[in-house]
CHARMM-style PDB file with segment names, atoms N, HN, CA, C and O in Angstrom:
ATOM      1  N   UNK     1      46.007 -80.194 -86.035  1.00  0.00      PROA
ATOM      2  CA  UNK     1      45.601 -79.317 -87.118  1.00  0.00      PROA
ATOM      3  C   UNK     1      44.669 -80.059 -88.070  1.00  0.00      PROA
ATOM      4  O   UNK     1      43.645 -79.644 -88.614  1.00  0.00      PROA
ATOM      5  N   UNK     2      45.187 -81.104 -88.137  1.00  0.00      PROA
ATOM      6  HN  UNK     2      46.018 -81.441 -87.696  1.00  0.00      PROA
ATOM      7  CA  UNK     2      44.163 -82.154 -89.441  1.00  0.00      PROA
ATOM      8  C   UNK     2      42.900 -82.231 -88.670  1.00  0.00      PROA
ATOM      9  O   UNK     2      41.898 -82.006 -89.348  1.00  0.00      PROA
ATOM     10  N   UNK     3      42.663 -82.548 -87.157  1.00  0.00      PROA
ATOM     11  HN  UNK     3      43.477 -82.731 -86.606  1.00  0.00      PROA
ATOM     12  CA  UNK     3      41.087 -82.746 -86.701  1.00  0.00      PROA
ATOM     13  C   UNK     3      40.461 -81.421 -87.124  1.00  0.00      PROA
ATOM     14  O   UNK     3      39.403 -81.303 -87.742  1.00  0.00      PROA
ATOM     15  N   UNK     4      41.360 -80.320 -86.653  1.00  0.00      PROA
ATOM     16  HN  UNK     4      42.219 -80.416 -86.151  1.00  0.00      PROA
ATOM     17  CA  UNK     4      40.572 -78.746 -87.137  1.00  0.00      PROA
ATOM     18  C   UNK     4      39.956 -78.674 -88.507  1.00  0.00      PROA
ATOM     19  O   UNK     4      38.803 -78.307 -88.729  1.00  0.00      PROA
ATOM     20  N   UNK     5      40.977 -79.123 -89.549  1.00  0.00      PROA
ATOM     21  HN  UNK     5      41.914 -79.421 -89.369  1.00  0.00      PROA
ATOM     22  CA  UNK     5      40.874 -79.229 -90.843  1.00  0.00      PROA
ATOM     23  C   UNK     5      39.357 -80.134 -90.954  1.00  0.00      PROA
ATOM     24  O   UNK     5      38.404 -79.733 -91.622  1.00  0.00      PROA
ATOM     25  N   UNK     6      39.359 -80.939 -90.455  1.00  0.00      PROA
ATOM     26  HN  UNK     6      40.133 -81.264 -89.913  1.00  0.00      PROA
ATOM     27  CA  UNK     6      38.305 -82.229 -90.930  1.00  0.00      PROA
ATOM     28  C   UNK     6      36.810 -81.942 -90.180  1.00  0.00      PROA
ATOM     29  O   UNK     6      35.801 -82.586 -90.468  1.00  0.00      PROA
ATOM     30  N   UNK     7      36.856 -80.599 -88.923  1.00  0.00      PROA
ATOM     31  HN  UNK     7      37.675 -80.076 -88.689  1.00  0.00      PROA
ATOM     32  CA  UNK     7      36.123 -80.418 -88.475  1.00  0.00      PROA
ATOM     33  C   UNK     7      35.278 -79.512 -89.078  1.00  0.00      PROA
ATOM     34  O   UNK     7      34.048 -79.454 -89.073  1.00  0.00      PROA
ATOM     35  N   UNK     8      36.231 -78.712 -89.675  1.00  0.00      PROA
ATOM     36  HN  UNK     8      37.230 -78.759 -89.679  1.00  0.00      PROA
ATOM     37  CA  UNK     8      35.327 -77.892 -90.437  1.00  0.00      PROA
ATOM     38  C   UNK     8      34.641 -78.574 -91.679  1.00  0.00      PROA
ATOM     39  O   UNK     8      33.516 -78.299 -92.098  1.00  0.00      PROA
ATOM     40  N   UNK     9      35.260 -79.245 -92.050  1.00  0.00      PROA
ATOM     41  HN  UNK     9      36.173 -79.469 -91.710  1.00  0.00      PROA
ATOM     42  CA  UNK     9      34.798 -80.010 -93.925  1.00  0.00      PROA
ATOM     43  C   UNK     9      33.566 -80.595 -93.285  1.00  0.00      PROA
ATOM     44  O   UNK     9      32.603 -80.387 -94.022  1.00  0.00      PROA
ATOM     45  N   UNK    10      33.192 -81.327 -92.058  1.00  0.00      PROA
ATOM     46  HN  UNK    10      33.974 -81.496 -91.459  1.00  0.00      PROA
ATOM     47  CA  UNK    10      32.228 -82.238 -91.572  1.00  0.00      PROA
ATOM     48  C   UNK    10      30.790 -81.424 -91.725  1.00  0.00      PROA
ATOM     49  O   UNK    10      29.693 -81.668 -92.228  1.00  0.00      PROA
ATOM     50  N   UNK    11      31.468 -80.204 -90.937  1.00  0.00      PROA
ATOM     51  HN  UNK    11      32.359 -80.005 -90.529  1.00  0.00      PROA
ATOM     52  CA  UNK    11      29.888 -79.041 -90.888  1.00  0.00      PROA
ATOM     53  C   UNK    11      30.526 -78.256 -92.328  1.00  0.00      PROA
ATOM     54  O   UNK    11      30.470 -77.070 -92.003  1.00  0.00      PROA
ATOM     55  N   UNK    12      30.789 -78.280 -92.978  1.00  0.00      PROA
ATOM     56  HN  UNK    12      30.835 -79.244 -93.242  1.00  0.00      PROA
ATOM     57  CA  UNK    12      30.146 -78.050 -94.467  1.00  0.00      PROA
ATOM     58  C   UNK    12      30.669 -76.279 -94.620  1.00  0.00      PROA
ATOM     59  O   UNK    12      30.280 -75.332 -95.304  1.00  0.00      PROA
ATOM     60  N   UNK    13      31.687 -76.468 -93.638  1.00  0.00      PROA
ATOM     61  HN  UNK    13      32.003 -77.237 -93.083  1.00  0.00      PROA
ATOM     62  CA  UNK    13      33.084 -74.935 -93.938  1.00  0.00      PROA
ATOM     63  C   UNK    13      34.177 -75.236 -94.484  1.00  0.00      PROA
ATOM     64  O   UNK    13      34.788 -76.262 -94.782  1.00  0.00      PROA
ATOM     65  N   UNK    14      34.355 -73.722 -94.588  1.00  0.00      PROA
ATOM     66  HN  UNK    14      33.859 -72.889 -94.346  1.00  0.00      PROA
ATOM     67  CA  UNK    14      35.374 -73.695 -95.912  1.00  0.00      PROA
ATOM     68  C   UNK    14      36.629 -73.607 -94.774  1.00  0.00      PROA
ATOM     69  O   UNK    14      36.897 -72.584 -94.144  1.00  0.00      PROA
ATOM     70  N   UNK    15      37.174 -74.599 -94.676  1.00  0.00      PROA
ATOM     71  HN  UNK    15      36.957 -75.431 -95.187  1.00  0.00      PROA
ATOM     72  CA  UNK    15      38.152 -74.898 -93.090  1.00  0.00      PROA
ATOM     73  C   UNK    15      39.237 -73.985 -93.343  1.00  0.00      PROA
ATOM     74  O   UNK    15      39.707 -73.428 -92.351  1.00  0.00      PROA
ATOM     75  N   UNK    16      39.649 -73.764 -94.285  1.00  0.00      PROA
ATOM     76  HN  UNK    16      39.267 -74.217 -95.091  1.00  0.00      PROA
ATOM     77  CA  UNK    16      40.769 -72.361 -94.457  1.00  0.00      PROA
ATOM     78  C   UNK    16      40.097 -70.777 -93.813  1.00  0.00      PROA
ATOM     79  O   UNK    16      40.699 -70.058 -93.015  1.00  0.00      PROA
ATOM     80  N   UNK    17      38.598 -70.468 -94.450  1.00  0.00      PROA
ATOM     81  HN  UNK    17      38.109 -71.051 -95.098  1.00  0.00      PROA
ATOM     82  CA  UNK    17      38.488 -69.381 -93.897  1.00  0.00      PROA
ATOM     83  C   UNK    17      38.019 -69.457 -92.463  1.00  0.00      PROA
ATOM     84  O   UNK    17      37.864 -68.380 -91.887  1.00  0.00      PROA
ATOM     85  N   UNK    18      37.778 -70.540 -91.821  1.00  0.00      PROA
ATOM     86  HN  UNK    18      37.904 -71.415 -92.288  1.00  0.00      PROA
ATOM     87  CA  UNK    18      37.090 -70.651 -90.808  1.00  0.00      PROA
ATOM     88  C   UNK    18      38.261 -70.469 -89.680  1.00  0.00      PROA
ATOM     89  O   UNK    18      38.052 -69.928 -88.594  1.00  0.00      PROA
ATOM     90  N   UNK    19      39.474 -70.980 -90.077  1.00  0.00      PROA
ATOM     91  HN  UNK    19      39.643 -71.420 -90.959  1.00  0.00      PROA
ATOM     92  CA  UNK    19      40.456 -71.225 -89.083  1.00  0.00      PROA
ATOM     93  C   UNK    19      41.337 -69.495 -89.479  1.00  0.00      PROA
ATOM     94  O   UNK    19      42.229 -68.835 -88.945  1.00  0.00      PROA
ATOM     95  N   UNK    20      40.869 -69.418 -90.122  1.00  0.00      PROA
ATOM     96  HN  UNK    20      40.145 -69.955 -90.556  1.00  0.00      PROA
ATOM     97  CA  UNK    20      41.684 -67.447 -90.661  1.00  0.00      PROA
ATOM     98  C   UNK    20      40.827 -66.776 -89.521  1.00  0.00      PROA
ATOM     99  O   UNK    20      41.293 -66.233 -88.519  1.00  0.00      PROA
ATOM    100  N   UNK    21      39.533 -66.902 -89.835  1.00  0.00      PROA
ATOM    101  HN  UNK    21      39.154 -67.343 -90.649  1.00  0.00      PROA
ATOM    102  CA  UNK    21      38.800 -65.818 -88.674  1.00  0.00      PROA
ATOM    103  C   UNK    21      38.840 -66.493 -86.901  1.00  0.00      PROA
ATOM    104  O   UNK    21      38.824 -65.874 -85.837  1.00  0.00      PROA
ATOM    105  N   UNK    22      38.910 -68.331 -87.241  1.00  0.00      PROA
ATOM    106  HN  UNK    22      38.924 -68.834 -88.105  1.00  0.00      PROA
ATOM    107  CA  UNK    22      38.939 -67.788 -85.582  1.00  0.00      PROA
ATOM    108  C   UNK    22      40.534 -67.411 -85.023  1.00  0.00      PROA
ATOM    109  O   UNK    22      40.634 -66.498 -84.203  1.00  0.00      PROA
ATOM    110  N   UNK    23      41.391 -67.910 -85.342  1.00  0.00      PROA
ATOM    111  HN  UNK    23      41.310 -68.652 -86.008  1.00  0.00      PROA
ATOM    112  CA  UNK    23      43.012 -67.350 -85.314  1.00  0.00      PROA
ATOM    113  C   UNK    23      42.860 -66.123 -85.260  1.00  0.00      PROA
ATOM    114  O   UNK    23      43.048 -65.788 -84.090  1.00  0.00      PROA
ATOM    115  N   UNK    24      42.538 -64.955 -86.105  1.00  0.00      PROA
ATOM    116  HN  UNK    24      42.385 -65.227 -87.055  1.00  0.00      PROA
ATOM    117  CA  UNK    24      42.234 -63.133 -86.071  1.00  0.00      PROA
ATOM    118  C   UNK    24      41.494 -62.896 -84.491  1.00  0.00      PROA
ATOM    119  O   UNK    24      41.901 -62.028 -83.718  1.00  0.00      PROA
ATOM    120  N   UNK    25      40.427 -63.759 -84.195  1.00  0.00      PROA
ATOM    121  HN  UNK    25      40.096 -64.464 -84.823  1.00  0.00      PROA
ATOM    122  CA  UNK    25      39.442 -63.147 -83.448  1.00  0.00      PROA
ATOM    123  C   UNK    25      39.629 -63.608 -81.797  1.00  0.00      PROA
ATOM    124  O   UNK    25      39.068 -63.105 -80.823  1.00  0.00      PROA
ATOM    125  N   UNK    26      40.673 -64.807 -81.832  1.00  0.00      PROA
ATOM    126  HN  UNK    26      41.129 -65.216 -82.623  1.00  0.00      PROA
ATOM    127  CA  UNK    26      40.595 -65.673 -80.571  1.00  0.00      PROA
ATOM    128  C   UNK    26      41.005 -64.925 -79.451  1.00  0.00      PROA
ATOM    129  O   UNK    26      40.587 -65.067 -78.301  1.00  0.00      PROA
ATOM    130  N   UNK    27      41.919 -64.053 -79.884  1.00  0.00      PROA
ATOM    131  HN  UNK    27      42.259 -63.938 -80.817  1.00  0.00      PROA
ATOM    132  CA  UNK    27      43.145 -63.451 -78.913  1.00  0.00      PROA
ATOM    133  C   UNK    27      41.813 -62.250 -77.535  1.00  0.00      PROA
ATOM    134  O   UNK    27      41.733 -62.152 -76.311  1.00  0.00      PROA
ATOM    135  N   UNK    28      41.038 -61.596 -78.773  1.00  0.00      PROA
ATOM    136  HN  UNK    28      41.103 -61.676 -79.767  1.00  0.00      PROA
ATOM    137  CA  UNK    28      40.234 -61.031 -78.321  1.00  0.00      PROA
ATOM    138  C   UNK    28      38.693 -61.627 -77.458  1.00  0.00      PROA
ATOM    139  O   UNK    28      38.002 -61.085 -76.596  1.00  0.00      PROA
ATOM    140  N   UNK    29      38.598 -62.734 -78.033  1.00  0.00      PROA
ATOM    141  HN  UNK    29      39.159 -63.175 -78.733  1.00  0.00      PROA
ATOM    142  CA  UNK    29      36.878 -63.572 -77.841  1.00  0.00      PROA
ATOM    143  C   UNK    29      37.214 -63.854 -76.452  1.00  0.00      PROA
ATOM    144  O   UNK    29      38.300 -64.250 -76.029  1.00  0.00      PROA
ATOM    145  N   UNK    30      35.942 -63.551 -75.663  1.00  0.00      PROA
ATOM    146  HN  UNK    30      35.060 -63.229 -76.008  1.00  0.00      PROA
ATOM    147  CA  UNK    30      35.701 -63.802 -74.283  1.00  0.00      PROA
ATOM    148  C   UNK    30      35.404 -65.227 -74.423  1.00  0.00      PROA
ATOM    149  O   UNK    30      34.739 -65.878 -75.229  1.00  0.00      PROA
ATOM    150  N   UNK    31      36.270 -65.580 -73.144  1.00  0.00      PROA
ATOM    151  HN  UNK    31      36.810 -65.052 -72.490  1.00  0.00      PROA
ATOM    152  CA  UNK    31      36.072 -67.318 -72.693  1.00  0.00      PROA
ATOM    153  C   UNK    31      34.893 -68.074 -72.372  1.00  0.00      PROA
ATOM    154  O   UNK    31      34.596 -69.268 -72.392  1.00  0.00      PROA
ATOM    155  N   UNK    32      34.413 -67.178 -72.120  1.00  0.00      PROA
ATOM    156  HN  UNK    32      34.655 -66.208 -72.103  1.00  0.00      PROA
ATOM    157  CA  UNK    32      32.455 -67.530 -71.657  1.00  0.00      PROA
ATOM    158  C   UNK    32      31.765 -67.978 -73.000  1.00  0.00      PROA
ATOM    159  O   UNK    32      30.835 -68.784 -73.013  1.00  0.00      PROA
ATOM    160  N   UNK    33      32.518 -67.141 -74.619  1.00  0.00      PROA
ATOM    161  HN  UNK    33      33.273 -66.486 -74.609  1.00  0.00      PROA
ATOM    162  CA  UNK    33      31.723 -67.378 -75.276  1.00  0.00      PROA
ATOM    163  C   UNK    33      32.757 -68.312 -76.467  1.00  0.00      PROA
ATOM    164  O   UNK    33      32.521 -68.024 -77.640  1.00  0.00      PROA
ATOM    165  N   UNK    34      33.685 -69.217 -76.266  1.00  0.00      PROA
ATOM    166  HN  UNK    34      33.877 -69.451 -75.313  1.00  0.00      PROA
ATOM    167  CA  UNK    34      34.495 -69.848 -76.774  1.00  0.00      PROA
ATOM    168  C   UNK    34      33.306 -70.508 -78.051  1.00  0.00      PROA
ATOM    169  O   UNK    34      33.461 -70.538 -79.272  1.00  0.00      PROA
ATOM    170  N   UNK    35      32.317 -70.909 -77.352  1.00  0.00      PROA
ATOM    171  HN  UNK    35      32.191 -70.884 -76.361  1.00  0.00      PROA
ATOM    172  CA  UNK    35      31.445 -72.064 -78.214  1.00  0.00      PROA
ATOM    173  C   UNK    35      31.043 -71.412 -79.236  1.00  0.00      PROA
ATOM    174  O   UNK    35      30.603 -72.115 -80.146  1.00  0.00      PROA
ATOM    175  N   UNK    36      31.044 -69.906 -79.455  1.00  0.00      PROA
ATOM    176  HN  UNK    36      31.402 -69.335 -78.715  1.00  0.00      PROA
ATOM    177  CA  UNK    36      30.575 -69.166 -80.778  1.00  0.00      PROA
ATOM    178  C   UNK    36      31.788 -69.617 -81.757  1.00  0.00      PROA
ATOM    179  O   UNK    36      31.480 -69.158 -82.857  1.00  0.00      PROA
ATOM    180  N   UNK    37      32.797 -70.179 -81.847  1.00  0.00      PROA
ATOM    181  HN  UNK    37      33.047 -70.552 -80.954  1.00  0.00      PROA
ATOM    182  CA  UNK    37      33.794 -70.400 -82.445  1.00  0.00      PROA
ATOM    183  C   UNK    37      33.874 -71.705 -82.941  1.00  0.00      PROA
ATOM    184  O   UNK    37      34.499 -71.679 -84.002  1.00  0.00      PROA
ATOM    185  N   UNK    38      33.526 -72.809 -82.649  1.00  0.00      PROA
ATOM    186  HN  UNK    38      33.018 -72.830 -81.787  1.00  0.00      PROA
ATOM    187  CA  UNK    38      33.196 -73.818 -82.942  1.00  0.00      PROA
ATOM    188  C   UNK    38      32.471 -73.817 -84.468  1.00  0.00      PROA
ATOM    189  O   UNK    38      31.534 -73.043 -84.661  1.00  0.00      PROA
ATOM    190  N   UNK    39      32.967 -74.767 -85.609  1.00  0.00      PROA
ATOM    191  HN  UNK    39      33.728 -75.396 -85.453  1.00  0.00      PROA
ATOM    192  CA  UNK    39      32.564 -74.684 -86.884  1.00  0.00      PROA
ATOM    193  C   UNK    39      31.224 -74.514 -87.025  1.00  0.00      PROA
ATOM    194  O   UNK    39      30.683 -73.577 -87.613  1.00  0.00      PROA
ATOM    195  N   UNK    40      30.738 -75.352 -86.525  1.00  0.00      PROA
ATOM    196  HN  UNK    40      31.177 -76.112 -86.048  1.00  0.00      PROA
ATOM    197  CA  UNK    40      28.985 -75.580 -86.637  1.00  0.00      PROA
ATOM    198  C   UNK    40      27.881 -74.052 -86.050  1.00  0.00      PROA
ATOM    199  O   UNK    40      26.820 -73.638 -86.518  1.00  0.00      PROA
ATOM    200  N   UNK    41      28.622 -73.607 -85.004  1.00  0.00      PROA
ATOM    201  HN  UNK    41      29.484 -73.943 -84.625  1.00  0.00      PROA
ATOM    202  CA  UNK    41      27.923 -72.215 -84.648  1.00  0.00      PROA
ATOM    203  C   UNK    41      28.713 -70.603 -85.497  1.00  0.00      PROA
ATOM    204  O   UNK    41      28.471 -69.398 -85.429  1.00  0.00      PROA
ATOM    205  N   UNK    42      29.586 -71.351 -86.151  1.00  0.00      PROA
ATOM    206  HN  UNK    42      29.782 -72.330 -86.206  1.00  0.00      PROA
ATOM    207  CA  UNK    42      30.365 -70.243 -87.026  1.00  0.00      PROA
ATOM    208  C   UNK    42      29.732 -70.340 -88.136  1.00  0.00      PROA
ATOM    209  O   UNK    42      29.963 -69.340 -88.815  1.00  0.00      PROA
ATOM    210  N   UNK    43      29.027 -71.078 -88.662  1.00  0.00      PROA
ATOM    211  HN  UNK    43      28.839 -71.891 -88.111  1.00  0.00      PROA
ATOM    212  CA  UNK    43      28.834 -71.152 -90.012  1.00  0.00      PROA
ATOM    213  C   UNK    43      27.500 -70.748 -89.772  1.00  0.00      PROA
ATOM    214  O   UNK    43      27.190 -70.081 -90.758  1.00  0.00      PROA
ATOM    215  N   UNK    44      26.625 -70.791 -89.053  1.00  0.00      PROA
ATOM    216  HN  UNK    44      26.877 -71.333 -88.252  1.00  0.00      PROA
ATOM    217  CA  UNK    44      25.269 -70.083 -88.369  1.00  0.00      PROA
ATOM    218  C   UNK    44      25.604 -68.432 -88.524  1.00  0.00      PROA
ATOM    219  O   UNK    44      25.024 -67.585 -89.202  1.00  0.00      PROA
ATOM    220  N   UNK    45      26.665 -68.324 -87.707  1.00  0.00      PROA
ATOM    221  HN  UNK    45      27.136 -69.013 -87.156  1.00  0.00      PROA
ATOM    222  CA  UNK    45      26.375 -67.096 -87.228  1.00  0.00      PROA
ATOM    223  C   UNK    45      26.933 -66.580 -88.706  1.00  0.00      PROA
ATOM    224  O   UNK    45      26.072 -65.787 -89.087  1.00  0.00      PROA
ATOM    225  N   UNK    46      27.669 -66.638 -89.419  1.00  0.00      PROA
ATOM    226  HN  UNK    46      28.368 -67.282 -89.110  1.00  0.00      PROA
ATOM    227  CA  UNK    46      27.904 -65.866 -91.046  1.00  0.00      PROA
ATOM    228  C   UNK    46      26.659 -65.933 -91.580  1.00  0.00      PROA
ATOM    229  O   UNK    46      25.957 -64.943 -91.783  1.00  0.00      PROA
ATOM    230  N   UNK    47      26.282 -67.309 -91.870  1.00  0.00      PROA
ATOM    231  HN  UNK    47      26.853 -68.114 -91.705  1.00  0.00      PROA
ATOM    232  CA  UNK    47      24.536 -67.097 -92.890  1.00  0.00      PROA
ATOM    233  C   UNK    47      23.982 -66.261 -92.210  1.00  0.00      PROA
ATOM    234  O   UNK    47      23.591 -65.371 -92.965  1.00  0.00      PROA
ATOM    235  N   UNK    48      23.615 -65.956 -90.726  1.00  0.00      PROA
ATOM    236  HN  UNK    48      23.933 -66.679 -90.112  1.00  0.00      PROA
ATOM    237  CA  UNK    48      22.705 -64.838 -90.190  1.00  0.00      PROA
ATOM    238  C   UNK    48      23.451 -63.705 -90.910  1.00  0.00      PROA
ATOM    239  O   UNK    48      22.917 -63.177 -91.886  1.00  0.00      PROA
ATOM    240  N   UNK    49      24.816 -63.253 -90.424  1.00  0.00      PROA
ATOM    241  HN  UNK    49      25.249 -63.682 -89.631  1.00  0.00      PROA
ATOM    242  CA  UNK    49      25.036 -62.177 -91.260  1.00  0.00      PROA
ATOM    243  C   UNK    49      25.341 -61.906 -92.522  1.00  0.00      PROA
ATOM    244  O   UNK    49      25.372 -60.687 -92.689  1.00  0.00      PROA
ATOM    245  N   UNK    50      25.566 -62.473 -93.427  1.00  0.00      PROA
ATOM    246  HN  UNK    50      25.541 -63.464 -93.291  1.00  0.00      PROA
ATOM    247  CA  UNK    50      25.072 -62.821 -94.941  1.00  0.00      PROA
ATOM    248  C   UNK    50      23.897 -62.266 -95.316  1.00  0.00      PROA
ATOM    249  O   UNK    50      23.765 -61.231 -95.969  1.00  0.00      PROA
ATOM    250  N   UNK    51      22.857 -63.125 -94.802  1.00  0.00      PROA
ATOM    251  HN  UNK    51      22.964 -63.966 -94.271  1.00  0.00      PROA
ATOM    252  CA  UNK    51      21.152 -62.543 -94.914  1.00  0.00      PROA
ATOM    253  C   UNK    51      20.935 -61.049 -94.460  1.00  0.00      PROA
ATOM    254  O   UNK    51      20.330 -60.364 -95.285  1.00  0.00      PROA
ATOM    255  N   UNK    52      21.375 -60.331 -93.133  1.00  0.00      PROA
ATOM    256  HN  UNK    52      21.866 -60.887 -92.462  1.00  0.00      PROA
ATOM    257  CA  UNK    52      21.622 -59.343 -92.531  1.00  0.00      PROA
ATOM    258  C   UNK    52      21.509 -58.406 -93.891  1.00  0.00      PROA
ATOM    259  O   UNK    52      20.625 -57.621 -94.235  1.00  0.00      PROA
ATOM    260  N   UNK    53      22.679 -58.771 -94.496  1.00  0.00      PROA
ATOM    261  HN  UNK    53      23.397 -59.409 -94.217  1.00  0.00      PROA
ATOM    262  CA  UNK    53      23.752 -57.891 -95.332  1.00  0.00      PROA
ATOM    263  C   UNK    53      22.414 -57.734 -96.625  1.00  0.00      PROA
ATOM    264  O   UNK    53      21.857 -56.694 -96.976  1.00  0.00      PROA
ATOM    265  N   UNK    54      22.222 -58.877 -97.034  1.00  0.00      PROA
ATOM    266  HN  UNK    54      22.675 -59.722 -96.749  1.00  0.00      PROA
ATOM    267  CA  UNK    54      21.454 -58.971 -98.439  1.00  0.00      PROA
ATOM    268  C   UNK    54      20.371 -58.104 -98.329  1.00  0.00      PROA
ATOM    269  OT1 UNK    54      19.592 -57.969 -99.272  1.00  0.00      PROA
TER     270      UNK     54
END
């Protein structure tokens, strides 16, 4: 749990919400696309939809 924790702080997430959404979303996320879950492509893919939104 602490590497999860420290993985997210490294790429510059907020490791509480990061580990809330992938925990909600895992059960469902296709295995092919596991790597969208990873901190560094999670925090991509929110700013895209952030900007989206604005």
């Amino acid at each position: 749990m602490l590497s999860l924790i420290y993985a997210g702080k490294l790429n510059d997430v907020d490791p509480r919400a990061w580990l809330v959404d992938v925990l909600a979303r895992i059960a469902d996320h296709p295995a092919s696309r596991l790597h969208e879950l990873l901190p560094w492509h999670w925090k991509a893919a929110r700013t895209t939809t952030t900007a989206d939104v604005a």
